[in-house]
Every structure is written in C-alpha cells, then in structure tokens.
C-alpha positions in Angstrom: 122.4 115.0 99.4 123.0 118.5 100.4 126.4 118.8 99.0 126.4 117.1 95.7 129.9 118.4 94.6 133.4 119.0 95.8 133.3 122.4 96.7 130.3 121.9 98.4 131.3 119.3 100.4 134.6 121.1 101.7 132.6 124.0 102.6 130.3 121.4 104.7 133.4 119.9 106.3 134.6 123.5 107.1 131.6 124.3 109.3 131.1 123.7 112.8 130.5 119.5 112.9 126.4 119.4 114.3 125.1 116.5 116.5 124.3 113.4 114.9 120.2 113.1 114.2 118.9 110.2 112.5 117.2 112.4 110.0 118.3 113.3 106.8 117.0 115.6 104.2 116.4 114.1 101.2 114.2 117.1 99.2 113.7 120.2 101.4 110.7 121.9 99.1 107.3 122.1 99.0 104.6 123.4 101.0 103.1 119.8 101.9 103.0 117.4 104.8 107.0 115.6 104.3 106.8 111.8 103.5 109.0 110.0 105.7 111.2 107.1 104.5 113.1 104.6 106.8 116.5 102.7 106.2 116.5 99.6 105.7 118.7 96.8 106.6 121.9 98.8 105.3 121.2 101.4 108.2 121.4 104.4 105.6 119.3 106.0 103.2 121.4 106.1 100.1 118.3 103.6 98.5 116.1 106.4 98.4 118.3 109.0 96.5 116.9 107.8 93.0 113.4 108.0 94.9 114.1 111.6 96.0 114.1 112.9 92.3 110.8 111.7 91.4 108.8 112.4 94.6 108.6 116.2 93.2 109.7 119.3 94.8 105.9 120.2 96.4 106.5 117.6 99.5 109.7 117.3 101.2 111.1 114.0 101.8 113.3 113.3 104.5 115.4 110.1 105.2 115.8 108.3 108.6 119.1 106.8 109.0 119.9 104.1 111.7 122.5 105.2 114.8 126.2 103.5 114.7 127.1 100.7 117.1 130.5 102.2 117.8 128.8 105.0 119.6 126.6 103.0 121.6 123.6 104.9 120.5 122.2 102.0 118.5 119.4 100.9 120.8 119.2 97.6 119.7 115.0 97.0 118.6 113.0 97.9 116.2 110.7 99.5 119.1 113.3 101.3 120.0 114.4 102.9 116.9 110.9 103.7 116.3 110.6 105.8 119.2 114.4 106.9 118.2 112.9 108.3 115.3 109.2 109.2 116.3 111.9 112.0 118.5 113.1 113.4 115.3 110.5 113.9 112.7 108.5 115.6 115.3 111.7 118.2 115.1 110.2 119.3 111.9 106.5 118.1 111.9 105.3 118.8 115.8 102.1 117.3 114.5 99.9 114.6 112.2 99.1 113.4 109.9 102.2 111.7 109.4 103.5 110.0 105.9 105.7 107.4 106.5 107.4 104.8 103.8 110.3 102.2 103.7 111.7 100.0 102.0 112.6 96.1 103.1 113.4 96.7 106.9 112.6 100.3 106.5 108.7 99.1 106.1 109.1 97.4 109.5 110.1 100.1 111.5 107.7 102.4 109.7 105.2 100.2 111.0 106.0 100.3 114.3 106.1 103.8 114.1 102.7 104.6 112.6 101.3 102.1 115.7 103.5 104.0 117.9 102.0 107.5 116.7 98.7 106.2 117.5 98.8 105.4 120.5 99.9 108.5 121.2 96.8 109.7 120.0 98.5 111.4 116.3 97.1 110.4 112.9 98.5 108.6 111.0 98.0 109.8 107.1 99.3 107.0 104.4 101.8 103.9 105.5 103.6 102.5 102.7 105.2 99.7 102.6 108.1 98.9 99.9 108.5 95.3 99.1 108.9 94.9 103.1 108.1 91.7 104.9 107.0 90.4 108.1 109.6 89.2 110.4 107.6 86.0 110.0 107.8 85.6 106.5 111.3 86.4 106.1 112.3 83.7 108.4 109.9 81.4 105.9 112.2 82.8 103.3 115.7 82.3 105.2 114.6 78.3 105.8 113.8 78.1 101.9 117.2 79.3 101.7 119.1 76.7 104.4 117.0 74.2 102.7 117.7 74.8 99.1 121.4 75.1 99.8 121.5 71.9 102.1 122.8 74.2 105.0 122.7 73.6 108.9 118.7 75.0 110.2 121.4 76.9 113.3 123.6 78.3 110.3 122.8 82.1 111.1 126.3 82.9 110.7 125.9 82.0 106.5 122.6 83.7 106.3 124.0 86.6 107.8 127.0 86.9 105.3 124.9 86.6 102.5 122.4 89.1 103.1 125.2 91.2 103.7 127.0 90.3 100.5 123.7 91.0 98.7 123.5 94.7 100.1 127.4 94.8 99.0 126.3 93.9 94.9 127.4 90.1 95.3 125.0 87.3 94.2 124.7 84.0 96.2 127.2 82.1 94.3 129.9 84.5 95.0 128.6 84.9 98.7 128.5 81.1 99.5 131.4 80.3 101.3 134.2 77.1 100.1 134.8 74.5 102.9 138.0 76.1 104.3 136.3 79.2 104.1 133.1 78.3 106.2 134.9 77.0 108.9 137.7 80.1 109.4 135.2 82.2 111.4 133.3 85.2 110.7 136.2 87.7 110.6 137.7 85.9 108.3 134.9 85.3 105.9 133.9 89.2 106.2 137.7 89.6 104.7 136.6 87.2 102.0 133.7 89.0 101.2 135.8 92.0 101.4 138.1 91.1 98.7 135.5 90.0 96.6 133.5 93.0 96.5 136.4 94.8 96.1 137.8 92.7 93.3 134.4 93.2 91.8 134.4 97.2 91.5 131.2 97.2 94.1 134.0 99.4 96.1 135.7 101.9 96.4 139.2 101.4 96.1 140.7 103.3 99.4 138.0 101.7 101.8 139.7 99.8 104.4 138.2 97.0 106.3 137.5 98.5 109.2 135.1 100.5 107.6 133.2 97.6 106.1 133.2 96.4 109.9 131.3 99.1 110.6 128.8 98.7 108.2 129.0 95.3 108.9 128.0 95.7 112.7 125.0 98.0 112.1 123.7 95.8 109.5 123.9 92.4 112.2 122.6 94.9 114.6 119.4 95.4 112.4 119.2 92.2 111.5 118.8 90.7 115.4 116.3 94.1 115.9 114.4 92.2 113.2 114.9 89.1 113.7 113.4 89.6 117.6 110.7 91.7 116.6 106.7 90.9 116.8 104.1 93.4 114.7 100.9 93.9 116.9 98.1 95.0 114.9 97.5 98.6 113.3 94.4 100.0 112.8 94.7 102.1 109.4 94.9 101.6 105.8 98.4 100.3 104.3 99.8 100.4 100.7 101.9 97.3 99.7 104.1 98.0 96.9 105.9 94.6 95.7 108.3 93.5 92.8 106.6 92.1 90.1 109.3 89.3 89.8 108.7 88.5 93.4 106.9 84.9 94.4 103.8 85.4 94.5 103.1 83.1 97.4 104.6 86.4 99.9 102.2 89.2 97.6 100.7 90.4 100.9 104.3 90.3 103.1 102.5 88.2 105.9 100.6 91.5 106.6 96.9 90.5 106.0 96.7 89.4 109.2 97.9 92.5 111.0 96.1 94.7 109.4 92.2 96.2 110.5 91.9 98.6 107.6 92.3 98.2 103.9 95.3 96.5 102.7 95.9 97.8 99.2 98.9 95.9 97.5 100.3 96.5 94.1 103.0 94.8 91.7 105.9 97.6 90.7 108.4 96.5 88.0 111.7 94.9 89.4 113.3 92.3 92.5 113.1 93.5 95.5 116.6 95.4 95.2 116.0 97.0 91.4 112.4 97.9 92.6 114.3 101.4 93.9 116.4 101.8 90.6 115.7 103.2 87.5 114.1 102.3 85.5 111.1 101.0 88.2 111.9 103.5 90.6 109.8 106.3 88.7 106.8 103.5 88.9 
C-alpha cells in the first residue's frame, strides 16, 4: 500500500526494518476522524485495498492486520485481539469517537472492540458490519454444510480446509477432498490444496509451501478465536451491510438480538466474497 512499485519497495526494504504493529495504512489523507477496518479470517487486509480507493482522500483509513503464529504474538481470542488492537489505533487517535468496520471475521472483532471502548468509557461513532456473522449463525451455516454434503457432524478438519480453499479462489467442488485424500491427514490435504491452487493460477508461481503453512496457521488460529467466541450485548447503533445474493434467512447476521440501539441493515450487490470487488465495492 505504501510502496506500490518496484523502486519503491526496494527503497522500503533498504530502510531500517520497524517493529511489527498490527496497523496498517491504507489512505493517510484527510483531516477527519480515520475509519478503522479489521481483517478478517485471512489475518490481512489486502480485502480492503479496492475499498481504500473509494473511501475518498478526506478520512484516512487504516487497516488492522492479525499477528503471526510463528512469533507467538498471536493471542489466541477474539477478546484478545481486540484489546491487541484497541493498543494501536489509540497510537494515532488518543481519543473517540472511534469508526470502526470489517468485513466477515473482521465485523466480529470490530464488535468486540466498539464494546471494549465503551467500557472504557470512549465513544463509539459508527460500527459497521460487512456481510459479518455471529459466531452462532456461522456454525448454523457450517452444519447446513456437513449436512448437505453428507459429512461427519465432528468433521472440523473438512470444514476447515474448505474455508481455507475458499479464501485461496477454489470453489467447493475443487476443495472437497476424494476418499484417499480425506483420510491422508491434514498436511497432506493442505499439499492437495496447494497444488490445486497453484495449478489454477490463484498463486504465485515461486510460493513455497511453507508459506501457505503459514497463512494456513493464522487462518485456523482465527478460526478457533471465532469459533470460541460469545458477543455480549452493545449498546449503540450498528450498520449491517449484506450481499444481496445472500439467504435471506441470516439478513440480520444473528445480531438483532445483541443489539440495544438501532440495527440498520442493507443489501449491497454481490456474495459475500465479491461484495468487496469491483464492481460492488464502490456500493
């Protein structure tokens, strides 16, 4: 995002390497409050660079991307990473109201955070919430899925792979596994999933697998955060944007409930992937 070609990026590479903050400057300008949008199950923020264009240069919009596991400094739940990154936008906003935003996942943890600022007595000034969904209703959706596909109800491993494979560009077919493959363990269907991504063109042709273990590992690290986490209630108005193509059953994203304030939910062209892609992102 700062560098956006070659030369730049060398010059970057020449400097002195900074610590590692979870924040990430997606559009410096502008003279108002800066939105702030959270990863989402991926751990990065490359989903919001078509986003970044059409925010405008008068706010600046920053990016929060999720710690590595190799490090250690992944803390594990989505509490945690909301405190994680309560720390660093108060490096460049000391004080509300706050504007906070993410997609999927990123919704979550936004969330938490605006509950989080709260109670620490800041204000919180708009939440939105980007085709996100309760942990609740996602695990609705996952059973859909064992259930329509005939799988085990304890098959996380499958569920797991598949998300992932979706985040990589694969659809379902390619993600669900053959018989010999489902029962060779996860390393080996990660390679499988590997080589068909790569056979694809959805990557680049000198990634190794170790690096797609790595994105591998902070995505299942996001996923349990998830997967353990329970929304209390939030006090404050919320903006729902969901796809269009969605099912309409999940409009709200099992939010209604959690919500004292005014829940204001509107349909934006796309799935919930495209939804951040032109040409819906500019709705």
């Amino acid at each position: 995002f700062q560098a956006p070609d070659i030369a730049g990026q060398a010059k970057l590479l020449q400097q002195k390497r900074q610590p590692w903050t979870p924040l990430v400057c997606l559009q410096p300008n502008g003279d108002m409050a800066p939105l702030f949008c959270i990863h989402a199950v991926a751990g990065n923020v490359l989903c919001y660079q078509e986003l970044s264009r059409h925010i405008g240069r008068q706010r600046p919009f920053y990016g929060l991307q999720a710690p590595d596991i190799d490090s250690g400094a992944h803390p594990g739940g989505i509490e945690e990473l909301a405190a994680l990154y309560i720390a660093a936008i108060r490096s460049v906003q000391a004080q509300g109201p706050y504007h906070l935003g993410g997609w999927s996942m990123g919704g979550v943890i936004a969330y938490e955070m605006a509950g989080q600022l709260q109670q620490a007595g800041e204000q919180v000034g708009t939440l939105t919430l980007i085709e996100s969904y309760t942990p609740e209703a996602v695990q609705a959706f996952e059973q859909e899925y064992l259930d329509k596909n005939l799988l085990p109800c304890d098959d996380g491993e499958t569920l797991l792979l598949t998300m992932f494979a979706r985040e990589l560009g694969l659809d379902d077919a390619e993600a669900m596994p053959d018989q010999a493959t489902a029962a060779s363990g996860l390393t080996r269907r990660l390679d499988a999933l590997f080589n068909q991504a790569k056979h694809a063109g959805l990557l680049p042709e000198d990634i190794d697998s170790a690096q797609l273990y790595r994105l591998f590992s902070v995505f299942e690290a996001n996923v349990r955060a998830m997967n353990r986490y329970v929304p209390g209630q939030y006090r404050g108005d919320v903006r729902l944007l969901h796809a269009g193509s969605a099912n309409q059953e999940y409009a709200n994203g099992g939010w209604a409930e959690l919500i004292n304030g005014d829940l204001s939910i509107e349909a934006v062209p796309g799935d919930h992937y495209s939804i951040l892609r032109q040409p819906n992102v500019q709705f």
